[in-house]
C-alpha positions in Angstrom: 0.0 0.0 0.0 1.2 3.7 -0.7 2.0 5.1 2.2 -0.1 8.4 1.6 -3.0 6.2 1.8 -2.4 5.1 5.4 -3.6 8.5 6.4 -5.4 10.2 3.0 -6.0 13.8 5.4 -3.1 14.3 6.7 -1.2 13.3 3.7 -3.5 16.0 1.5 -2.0 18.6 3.9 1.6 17.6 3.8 1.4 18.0 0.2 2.0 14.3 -0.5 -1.4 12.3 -1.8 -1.2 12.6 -5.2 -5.1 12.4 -5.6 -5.8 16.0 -4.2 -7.1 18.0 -6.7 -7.7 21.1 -4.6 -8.3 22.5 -1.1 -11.4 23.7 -0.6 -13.3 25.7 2.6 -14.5 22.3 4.4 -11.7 19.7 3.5 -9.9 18.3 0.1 -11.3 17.5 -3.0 -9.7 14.2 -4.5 -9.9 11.9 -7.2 -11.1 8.9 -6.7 -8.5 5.8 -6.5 -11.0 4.2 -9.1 -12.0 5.7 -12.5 -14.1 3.1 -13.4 -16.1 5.4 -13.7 -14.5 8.6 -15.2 -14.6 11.8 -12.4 -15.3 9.9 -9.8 -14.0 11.6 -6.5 -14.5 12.5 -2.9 -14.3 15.3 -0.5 -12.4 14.7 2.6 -13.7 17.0 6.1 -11.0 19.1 7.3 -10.9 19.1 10.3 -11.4 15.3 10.7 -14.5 14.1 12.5 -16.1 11.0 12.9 -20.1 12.1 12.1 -21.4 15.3 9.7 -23.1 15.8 13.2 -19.9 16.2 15.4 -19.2 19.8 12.7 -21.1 22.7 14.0 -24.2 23.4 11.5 -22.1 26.1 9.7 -19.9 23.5 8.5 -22.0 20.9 8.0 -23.7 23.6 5.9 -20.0 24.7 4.1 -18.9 20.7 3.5 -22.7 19.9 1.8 -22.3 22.8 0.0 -18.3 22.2 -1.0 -19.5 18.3 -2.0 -22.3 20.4 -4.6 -19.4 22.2 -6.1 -17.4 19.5 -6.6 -20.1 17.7 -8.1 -20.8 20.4 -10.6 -17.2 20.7 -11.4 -17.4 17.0 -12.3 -20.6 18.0 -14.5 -18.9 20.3 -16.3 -15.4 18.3 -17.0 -17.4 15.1 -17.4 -20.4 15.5 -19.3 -22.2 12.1 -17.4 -25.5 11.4 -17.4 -26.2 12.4 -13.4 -24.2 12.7 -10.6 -24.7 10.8 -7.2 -23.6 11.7 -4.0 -23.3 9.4 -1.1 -21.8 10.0 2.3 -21.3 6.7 4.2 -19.0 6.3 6.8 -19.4 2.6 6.7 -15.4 1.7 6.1 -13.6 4.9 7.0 -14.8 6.2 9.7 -14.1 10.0 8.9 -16.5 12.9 7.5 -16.0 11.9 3.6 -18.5 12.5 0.7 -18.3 10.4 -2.9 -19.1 12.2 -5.8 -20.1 9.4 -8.6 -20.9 10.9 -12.2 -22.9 7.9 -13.8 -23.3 7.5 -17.5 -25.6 6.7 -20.6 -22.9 3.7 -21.4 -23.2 2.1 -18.2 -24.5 -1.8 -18.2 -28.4 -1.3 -17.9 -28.4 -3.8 -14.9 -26.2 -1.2 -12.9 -27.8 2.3 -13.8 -30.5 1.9 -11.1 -28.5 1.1 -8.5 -25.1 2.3 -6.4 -22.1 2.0 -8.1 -20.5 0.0 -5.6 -22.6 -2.9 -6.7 -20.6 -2.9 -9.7 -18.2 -6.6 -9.3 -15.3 -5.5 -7.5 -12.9 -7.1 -9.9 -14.5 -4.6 -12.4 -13.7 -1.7 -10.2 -10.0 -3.0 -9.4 -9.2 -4.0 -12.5 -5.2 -2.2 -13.6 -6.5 -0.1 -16.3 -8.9 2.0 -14.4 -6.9 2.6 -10.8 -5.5 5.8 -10.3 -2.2 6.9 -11.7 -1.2 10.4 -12.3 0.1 9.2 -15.9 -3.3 7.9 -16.9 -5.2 10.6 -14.8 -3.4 13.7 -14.7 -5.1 15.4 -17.9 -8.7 14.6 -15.9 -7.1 16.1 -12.6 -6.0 19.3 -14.5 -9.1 20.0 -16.0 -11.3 19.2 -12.5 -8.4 21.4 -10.6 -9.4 24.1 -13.3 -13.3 23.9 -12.9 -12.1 23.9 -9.4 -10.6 26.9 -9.6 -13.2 28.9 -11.5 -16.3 28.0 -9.3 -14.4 28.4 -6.3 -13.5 31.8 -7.6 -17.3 32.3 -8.1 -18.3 31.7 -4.8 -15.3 33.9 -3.1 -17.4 36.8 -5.5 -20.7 35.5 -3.6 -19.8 35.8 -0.6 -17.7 39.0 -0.9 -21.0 40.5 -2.5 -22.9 39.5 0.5 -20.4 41.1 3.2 -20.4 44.7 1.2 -24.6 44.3 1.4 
């Protein structure tokens, strides 16, 4: 295992998990260790907590609305069908959301349901496990989107202080 992945959080902020695509108010937008399906990512709390409900509401309200944005910027790099968003907690027990873009070429038989009912030895397969080589065009362009909606929402709120 990469060491990076022992502790994803802490690794974001020491600058060494290669998955980050950018920091954002509530925690770190990553790219998923999986592209079997192409976008897929997740947003990582900062500061880690074990339940949404241990954050006070206002950032409860700030990760929800961080996981949005990062769902959008998928939409927009992507082009999928939908976007699902599932926050779990069932394996890693820290604040994490998954942000699952879900396509018109998917199998039928797994459209209507969570993508983790997909066979696992079609989500583990080489060819769609995270590299930067395969993935670092993808990362650019989500880091990018990123970037720009981020950008909006600094204008947002900067509108709303001067009001």
């Amino acid at each position: 295992m990469d060491e990076w992945k022992r502790d994803r959080i802490a690794s974001a902020e020491q600058g060494e998990n290669p998955t980050v695509l950018a920091r954002m108010p509530s925690g770190f937008a990553v790219l998923g260790d999986t592209q079997f399906l192409p976008g897929y990512c997740l947003l990582l709390a900062v500061p880690r907590t074990e339940h949404l409900t241990d954050l006070p509401l206002d950032r409860r309200v700030e990760f929800l609305r961080d996981m949005a944005i990062l769902g959008e910027a998928v939409q927009l790099v992507c082009r999928p069908r939908r976007i699902n968003y599932e926050i779990a907690g069932n394996i890693d027990s820290f604040v994490h959301a998954h942000v699952i873009p879900r396509y018109v070429w998917e199998p039928k038989g797994y459209l209507r349901g969570p993508a983790v009912l997909y066979p696992l030895e079609q989500r583990s397969v080489p060819e769609v496990q995270f590299s930067l080589e395969k993935h670092g065009s993808l990362m650019s362009s989500l880091t990018e989107q990123l970037g720009r909606l981020l950008a909006r929402l600094d204008i947002l709120e900067a509108d709303r202080s001067e009001s």
